[in-house]
MINU-640115 format. One record per residue (C-alpha): residue number from 0; x, y, z. Coordinates in steps of 0.05 Angstrom, whole numbers, plus 5000, padded with zeros to 4 digits. Example, Ala and Ser with C-alpha at 12.3 -4.5 7.8 and 13.67 -1.06 7.14 Angstrom:
0; 5246; 4910; 5156
1; 5273; 4979; 5143
END
This chain:
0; 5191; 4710; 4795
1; 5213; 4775; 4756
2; 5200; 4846; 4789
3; 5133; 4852; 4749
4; 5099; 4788; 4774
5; 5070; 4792; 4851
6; 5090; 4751; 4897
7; 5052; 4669; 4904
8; 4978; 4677; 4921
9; 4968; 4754; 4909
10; 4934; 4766; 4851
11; 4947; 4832; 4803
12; 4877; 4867; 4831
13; 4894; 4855; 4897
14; 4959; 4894; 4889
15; 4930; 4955; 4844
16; 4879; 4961; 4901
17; 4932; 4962; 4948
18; 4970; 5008; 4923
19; 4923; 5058; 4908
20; 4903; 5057; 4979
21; 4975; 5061; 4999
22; 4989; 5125; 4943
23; 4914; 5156; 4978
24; 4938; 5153; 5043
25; 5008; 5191; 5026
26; 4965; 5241; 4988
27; 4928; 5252; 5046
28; 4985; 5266; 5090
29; 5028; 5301; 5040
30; 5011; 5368; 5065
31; 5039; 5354; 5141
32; 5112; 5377; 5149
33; 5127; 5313; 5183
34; 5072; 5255; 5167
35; 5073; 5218; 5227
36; 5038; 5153; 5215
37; 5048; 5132; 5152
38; 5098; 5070; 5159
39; 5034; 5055; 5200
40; 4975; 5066; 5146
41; 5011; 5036; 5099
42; 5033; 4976; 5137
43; 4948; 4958; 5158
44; 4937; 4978; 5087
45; 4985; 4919; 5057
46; 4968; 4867; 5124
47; 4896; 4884; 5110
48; 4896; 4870; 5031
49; 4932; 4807; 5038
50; 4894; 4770; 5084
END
């Protein structure tokens, strides 16, 4: 496996959606001084898409 091919039985859609749900939720929080949460979000984001 090279860097740009995803990892066994995750498909390139599945981790475009992902990460655009990941990059939304740091937008959303980008404006707090200290984000708290977002190892959180992004972690249900990533569980959530794989599954």
């Amino acid at each position: 496996m090279n860097q740009t091919d995803p990892p066994d039985g995750v498909d390139k859609d599945t981790i475009r959606r992902a990460m655009r749900r990941v990059l939304q939720a740091e937008e959303d929080k980008l404006h707090m001084d200290n984000p708290l949460g977002i190892n959180n979000d992004i972690q249900s984001i990533i569980e959530d898409e794989i599954k």
